[in-house]
N, C-alpha and C positions, 0 to 999 in steps of 0.2 A: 826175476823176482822183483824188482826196482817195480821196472813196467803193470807187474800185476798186484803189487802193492799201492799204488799208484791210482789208478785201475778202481781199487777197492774204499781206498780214501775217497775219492773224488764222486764216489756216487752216495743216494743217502741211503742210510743205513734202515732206514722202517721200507725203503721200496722193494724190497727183495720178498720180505712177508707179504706185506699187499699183495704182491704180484701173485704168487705161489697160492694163496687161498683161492687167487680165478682159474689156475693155471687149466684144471680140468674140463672148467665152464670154456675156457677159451679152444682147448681141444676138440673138444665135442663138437661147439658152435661153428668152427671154422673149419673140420675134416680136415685138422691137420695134423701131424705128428707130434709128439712131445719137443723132439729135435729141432725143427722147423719154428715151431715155435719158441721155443727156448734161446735159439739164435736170432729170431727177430725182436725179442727180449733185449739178449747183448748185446746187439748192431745198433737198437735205441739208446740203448746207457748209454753206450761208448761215445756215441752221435752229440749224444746230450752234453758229457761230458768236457764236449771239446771248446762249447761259448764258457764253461765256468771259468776261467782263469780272467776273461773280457769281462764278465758279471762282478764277479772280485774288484776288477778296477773301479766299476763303475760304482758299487758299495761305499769303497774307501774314499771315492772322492767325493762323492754327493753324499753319505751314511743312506740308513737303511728307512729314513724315511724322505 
């Protein structure tokens, strides 16, 4: 639970709509599964997910401009 709450924090919250309104364009155009796809989705987040903590420091020490 930790892990996938965790997981869910750590990603942004408007990317999952975005995604989902192409999801079908992306089916179609790439002959690939919903699954296939959907996991290449996750595998992104997750991927994405793993510099935010390095991004965080670098915010806090320099700020956001």
């Amino acid at each position: 639970v930790a892990i996938g709450a965790t997981g869910g924090i750590m990603t942004n919250p408007g990317q999952t709509p975005g995604f989902s309104a192409f999801l079908n364009h992306f089916i179609a155009d790439l002959g690939l599964s919903r699954s296939v796809v959907s996991t290449l989705y996750t595998a992104a987040t997750l991927t994405a997910s793993l510099f935010l903590p390095w991004v965080g420091r670098l915010f806090d020490r320099h700020g956001s401009r």
